[in-house]
C-alpha positions in Angstrom: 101.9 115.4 109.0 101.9 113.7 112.4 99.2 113.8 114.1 98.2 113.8 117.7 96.2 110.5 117.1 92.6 112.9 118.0 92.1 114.1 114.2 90.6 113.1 110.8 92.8 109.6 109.8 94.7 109.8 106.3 92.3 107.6 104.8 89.3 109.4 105.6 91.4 112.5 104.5 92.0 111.2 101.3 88.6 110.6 100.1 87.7 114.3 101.3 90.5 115.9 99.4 89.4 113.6 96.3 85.8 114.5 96.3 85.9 117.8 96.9 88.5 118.4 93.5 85.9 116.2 91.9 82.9 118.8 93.1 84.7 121.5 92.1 85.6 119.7 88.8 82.2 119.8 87.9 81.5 123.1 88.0 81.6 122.6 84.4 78.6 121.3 84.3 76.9 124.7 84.7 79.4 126.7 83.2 81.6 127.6 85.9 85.0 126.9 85.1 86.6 126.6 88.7 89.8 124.1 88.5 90.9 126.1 84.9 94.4 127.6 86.6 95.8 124.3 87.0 99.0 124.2 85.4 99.6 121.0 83.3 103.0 120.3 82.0 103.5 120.3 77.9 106.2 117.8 76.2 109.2 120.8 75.7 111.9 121.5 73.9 111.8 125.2 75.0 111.4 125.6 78.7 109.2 128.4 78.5 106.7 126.6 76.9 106.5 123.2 79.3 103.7 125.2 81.4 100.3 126.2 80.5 96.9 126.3 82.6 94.7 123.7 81.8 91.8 125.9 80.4 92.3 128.2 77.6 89.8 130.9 79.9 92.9 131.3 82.0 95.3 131.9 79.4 95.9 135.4 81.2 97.8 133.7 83.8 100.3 131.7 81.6 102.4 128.8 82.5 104.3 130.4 85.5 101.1 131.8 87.0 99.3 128.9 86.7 102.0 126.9 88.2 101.7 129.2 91.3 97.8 129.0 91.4 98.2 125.6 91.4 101.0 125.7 94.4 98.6 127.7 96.8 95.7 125.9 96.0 97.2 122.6 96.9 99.2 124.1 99.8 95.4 125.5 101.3 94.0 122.0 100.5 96.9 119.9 102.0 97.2 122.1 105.2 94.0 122.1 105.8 93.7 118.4 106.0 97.4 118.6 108.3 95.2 120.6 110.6 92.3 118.7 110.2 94.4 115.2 111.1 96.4 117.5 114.1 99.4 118.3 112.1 101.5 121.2 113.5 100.2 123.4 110.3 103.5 126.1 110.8 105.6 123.1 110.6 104.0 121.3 107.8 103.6 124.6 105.5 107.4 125.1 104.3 107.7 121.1 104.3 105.2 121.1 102.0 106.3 123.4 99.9 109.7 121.9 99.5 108.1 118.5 98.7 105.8 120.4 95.5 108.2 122.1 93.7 111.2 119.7 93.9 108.5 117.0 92.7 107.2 119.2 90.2 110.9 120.2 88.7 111.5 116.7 88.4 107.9 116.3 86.3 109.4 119.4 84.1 112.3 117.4 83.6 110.6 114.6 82.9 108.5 116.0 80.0 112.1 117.7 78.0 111.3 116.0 74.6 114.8 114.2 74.7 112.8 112.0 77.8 109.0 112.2 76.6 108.7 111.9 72.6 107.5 108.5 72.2 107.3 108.6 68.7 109.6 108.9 65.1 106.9 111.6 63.5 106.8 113.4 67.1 110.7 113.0 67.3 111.0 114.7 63.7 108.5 117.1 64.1 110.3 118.4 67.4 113.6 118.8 65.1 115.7 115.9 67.8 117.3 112.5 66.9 116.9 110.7 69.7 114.6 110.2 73.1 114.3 107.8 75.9 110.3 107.7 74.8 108.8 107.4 78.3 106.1 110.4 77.4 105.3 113.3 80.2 105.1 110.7 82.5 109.0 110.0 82.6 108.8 112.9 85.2 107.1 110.4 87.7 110.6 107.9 87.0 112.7 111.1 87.6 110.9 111.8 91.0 111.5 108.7 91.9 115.0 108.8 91.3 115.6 111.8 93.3 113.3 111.1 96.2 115.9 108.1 96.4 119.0 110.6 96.3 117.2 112.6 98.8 115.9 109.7 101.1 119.7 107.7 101.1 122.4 110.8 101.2 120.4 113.8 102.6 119.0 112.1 105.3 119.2 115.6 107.5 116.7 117.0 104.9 114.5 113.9 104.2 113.9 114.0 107.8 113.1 117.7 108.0 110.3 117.3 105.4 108.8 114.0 106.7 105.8 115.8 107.9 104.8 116.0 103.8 106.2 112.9 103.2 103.2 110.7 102.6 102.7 108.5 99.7 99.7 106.5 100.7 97.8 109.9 101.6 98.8 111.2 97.7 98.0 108.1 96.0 94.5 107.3 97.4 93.3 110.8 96.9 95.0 110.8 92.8 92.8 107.2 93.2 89.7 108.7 94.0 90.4 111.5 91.5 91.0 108.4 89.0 87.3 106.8 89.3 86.2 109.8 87.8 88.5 109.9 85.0 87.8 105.5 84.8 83.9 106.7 84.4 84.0 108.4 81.5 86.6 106.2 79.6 84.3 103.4 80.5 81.4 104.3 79.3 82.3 104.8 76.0 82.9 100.7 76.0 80.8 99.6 78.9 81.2 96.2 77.7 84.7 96.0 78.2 84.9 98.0 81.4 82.1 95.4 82.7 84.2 92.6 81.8 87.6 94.1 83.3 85.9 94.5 86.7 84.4 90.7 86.7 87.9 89.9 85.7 90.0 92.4 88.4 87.3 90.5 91.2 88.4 87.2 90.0 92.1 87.6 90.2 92.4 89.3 93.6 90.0 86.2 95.2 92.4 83.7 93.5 95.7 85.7 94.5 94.7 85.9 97.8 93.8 82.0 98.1 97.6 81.3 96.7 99.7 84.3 97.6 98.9 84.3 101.8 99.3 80.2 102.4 102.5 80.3 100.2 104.1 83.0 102.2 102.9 82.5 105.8 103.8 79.0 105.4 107.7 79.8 103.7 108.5 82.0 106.8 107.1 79.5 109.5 108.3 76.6 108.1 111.6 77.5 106.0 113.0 80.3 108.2 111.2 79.3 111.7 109.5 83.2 112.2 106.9 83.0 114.7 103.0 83.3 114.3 103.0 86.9 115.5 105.9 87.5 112.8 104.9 85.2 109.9 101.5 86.8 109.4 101.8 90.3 109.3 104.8 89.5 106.6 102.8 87.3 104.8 100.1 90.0 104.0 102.3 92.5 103.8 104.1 90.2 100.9 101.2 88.4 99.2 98.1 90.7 99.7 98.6 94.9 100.2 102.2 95.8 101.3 101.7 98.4 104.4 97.7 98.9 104.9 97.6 95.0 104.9 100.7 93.9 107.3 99.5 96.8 109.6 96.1 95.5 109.5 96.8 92.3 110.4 99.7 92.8 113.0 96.2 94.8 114.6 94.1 91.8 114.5 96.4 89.1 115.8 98.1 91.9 118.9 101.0 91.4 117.0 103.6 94.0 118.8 103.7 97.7 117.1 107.2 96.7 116.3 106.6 94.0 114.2 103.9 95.9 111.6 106.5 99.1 111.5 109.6 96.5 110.4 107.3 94.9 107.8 106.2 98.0 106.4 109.1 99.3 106.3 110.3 96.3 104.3 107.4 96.6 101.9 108.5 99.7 101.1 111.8 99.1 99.9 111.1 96.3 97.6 108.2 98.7 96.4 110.3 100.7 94.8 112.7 97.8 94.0 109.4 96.6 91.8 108.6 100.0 90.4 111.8 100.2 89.0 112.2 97.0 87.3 109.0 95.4 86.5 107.2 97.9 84.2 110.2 97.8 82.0 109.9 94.1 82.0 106.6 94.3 81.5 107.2 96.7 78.7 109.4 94.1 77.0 107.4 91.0 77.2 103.9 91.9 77.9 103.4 94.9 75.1 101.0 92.6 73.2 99.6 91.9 76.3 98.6 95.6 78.0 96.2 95.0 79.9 97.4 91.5 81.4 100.7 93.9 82.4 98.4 96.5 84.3 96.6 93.6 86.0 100.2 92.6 86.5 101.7 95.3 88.8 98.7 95.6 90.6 98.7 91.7 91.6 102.9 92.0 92.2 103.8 95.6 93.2 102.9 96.3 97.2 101.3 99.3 98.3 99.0 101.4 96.8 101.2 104.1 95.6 103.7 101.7 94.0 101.5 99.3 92.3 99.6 102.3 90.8 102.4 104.3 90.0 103.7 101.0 88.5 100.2 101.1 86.5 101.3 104.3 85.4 104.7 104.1 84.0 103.8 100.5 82.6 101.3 102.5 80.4 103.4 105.4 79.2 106.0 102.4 78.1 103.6 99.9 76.7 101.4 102.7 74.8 105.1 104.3 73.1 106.2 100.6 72.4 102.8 100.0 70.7 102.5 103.6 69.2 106.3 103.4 67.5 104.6 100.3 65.7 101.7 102.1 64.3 99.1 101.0 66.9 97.4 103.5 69.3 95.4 102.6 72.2 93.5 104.7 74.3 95.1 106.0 77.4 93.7 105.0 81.1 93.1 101.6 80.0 96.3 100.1 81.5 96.5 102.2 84.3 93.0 101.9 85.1 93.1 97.6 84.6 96.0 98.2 88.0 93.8 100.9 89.5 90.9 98.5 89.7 92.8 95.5 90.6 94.4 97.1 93.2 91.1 98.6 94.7 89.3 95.0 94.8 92.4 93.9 96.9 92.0 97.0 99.2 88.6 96.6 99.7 89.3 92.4 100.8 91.9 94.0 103.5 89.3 94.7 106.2 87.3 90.8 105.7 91.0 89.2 105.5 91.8 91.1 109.1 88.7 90.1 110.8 88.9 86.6 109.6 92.7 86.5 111.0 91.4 88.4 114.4 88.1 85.6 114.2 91.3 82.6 113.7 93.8 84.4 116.8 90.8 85.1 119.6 88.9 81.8 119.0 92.0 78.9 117.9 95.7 80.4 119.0 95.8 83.4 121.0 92.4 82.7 123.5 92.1 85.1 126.5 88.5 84.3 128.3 85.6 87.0 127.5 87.4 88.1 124.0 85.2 88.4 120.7 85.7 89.7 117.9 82.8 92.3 116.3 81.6 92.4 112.7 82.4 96.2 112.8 85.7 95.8 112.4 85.6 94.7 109.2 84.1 98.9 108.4 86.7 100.1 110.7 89.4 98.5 108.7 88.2 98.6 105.2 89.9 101.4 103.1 87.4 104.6 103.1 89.5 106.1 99.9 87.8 103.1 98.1 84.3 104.9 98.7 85.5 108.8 97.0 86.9 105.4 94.2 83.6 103.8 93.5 81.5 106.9 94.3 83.1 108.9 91.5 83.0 106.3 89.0 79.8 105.3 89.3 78.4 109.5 89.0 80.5 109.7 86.1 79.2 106.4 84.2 75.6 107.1 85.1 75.8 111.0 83.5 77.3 110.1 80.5 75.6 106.8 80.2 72.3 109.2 80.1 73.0 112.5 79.0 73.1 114.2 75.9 76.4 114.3 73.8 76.7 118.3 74.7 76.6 117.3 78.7 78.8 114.6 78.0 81.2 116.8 76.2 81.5 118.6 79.5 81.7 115.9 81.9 84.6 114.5 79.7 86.2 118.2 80.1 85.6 118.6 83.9 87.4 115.0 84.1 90.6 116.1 82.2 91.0 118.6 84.5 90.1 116.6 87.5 92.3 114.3 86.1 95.4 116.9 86.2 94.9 117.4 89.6 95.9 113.5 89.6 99.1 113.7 88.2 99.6 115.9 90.2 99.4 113.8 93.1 100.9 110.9 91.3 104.2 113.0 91.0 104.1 113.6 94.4 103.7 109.9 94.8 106.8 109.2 93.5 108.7 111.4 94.7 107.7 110.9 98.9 108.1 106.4 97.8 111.7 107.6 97.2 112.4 109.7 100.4 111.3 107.4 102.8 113.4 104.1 101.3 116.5 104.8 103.1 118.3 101.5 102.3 121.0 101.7 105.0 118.7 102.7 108.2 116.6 99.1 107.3 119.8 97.4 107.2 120.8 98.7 110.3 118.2 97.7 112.0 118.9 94.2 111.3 116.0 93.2 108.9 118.5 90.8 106.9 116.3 87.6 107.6 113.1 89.3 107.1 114.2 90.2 103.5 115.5 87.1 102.8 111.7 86.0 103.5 110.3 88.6 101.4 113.4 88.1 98.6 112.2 84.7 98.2 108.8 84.6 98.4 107.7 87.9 95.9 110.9 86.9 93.2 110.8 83.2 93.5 107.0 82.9 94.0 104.9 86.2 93.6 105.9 87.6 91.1 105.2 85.1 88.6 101.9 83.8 90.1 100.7 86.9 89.5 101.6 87.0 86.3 100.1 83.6 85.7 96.9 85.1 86.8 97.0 88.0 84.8 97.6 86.2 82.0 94.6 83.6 82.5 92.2 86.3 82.9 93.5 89.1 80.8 95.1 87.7 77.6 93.9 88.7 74.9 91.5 91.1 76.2 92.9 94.9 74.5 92.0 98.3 75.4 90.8 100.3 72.4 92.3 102.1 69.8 92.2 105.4 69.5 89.3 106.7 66.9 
């Protein structure tokens, strides 16, 4: 989806495409049941019956159908936006396409019972003896997998579909999608959801205090970068991976070259993170759920990684918990990384303008320069709006309504809320493509991860889990009634 630089930006797009499933979600409301043909993908152990639309008034179209509906109302939807952000829409349409339905055969995959069963009853009942546990969601570690295949020894065809290969545009619209979902979950224990956002705002201020000296001062001092190098990596390492390195390599004229290597770098050890932390969350921090989701959101960079991380974090931590006889309810994890995640997107644009205020006034000072308070809007994250906006509907209507409304809002969010795995799938599998291990090697960015090897294993990493574990110990998501 490259655009001629004269269109809608991806962030804008994002919150569009988020809000208007939402809208259209809530035809519900009035009984108008307009996002039903959505296929959603069933834990299998006979292919044929993994599919299903999402609303029984659709049965008619069955699990193939469905699965088409939902293939050319996403393919309207996406090129649209590719045409609204001056995407060659011809160009983008078969891309597209390729990227769905490889994603979406690795979700299918991903919910075979011998990947998804999570627990001994569901195992039994199925008639198998054995299962890696990870629920439906396993399909999101399969994508993963293959997007890497794809990305490092196809590179003739992870190039030809690059014009659908974008993460950050996937995740933030499956994160506005989410606030909605967040709503209604949270306002069936306001307290706790009240609690969880003081806490998320507290650990993001003191990450960012610690994280950004730590690492700006390891790569100035330790391995001699320059300013206009040592800044954009230490955001990119200690604050929001791409959306913050880019950000900052704006504010201080850092060199385009310089916020392209570090992104690229964040990328990489993204999916480096996604890989292994959840598991080790999963292991050590089961007792702990939430403290794990504030976890990958305070460690993992990028939005799509850290929630993705979010996401397979919970599908582990919930089967761990569930084998032993205790159920939580679902969204609670995902939605402690979702939040913590958001409060750091939303500190990107003050964090550039106070760098851009520091450059202009003490190190880089050209005569007649300023810097203007608008900034801080121009580079704040507008997916965050569709984020807050959809939570905030959704906790007000069924904070007030009557238990048949609510009944309906909590059914126009499930399906709202398949629309986001959707999305997530298609997350994972686009993080994959673009980590081609061998082009960032080539480009000699040795010394640059030896920065960023340091400072997120040695240092990150477990400052962040330090902080998640001062704020969220102890603090549970409920059990399910």
């Amino acid at each position: 989806m490259n655009g001629s630089g004269k269109g809608l930006s991806e962030d804008w797009l994002s919150l569009i495409i988020g809000i208007v499933i939402f809208v259209l979600s809530l035809g519900l409301l009035v009984d108008r049941d307009l996002l039903g043909w959505v296929v959603t993908t069933n834990v299998w152990t006979d292919l044929g019956t993994a599919l299903a639309p999402v609303s029984k008034a659709y049965a008619g179209l069955g699990g193939v159908g469905s699965l088409i509906a939902t293939y050319v109302g996403l393919l309207l939807l996406m090129t649209a936006g590719a045409a609204a952000m001056g995407a060659d829409v011809l160009r983008f349409i078969p891309k597209f396409t390729a990227v769905f339905l490889i994603a979406y055969a690795c979700w299918i995959f991903g919910s075979w019972a011998h990947m998804a069963l999570n627990t001994p009853d569901a195992m039994q009942k199925a008639g198998i003896t054995w299962s890696l546990r990870l629920t439906n969601e396993g399909g999101f570690v399969v994508a993963l997998v293959v997007g890497l295949i794809i990305g490092n020894f196809m590179p003739g065809f992870a190039a030809w579909m690059q014009d659908a290969i974008r993460p950050e545009l996937y995740v933030k619209i499956a994160i506005v999608i989410l606030g909605g979902f967040l709503g209604i979950v949270s306002a069936e224990k306001l307290g706790l959801a009240t609690s969880l956002m003081f806490l998320g705002l507290a650990s993001i201020i003191v990450a960012y205090l610690i994280f950004w000296a730590v690492v700006y001062y390891v790569a100035r001092v330790w391995f001699g970068f320059s300013r206009e190098w040592a800044a954009p990596l230490a955001s990119g390492i200690s604050v929001c991976g791409v959306s913050a390195a880019i950000a900052t390599g704006g504010a201080i004229r850092a060199r385009p070259t310089v916020a392209v290597m570090v992104a690229s770098l964040v990328v990489v050890f993204a999916v480096i993170e996604l890989l292994i932390l959840p598991a080790v969350a999963n292991h050590f921090l089961s007792g702990q759920p939430l403290a794990a989701g504030a976890w990958m959101a305070l460690s993992v960079k990028t939005d799509g990684a850290a929630v993705a991380s979010g996401g397979i974090t919970e599908a582990l931590i919930l089967a761990t918990n569930a084998a032993q006889g205790i159920k939580y309810q679902p969204g609670w994890i995902l939605g402690t990384a979702a939040t913590v995640k958001v409060f750091i997107d939303i500190f990107i644009g003050v964090w550039a303008f106070v760098l851009a205020w520091i450059w202009t006034k003490h190190i880089d000072v050209r005569p007649g320069d300023t810097v203007r308070v608008r900034e801080i809007w121009d580079r704040f994250p507008k997916f965050v709006i569709g984020y807050v906006l959809t939570f905030i509907i959704i906790l007000l209507v069924a904070l007030s309504a009557s238990p048949p409304i609510v009944a309906k809002v909590k059914s126009a969010m499930g399906q709202a809320n398949t629309f986001r795995g959707i999305f997530f799938v298609l997350t994972f599998f686009t993080i994959g493509v673009l980590s081609n291990f061998r082009k960032l090697w080539e480009e000699g960015i040795g010394r640059l991860a030896a920065v960023y090897l340091l400072a997120l294993f040695g240092f990150v990493i477990w400052v962040g889990l330090a902080i998640s574990l001062l704020f969220f110990a102890g603090v549970k998501p409920p059990l399910v009634s």
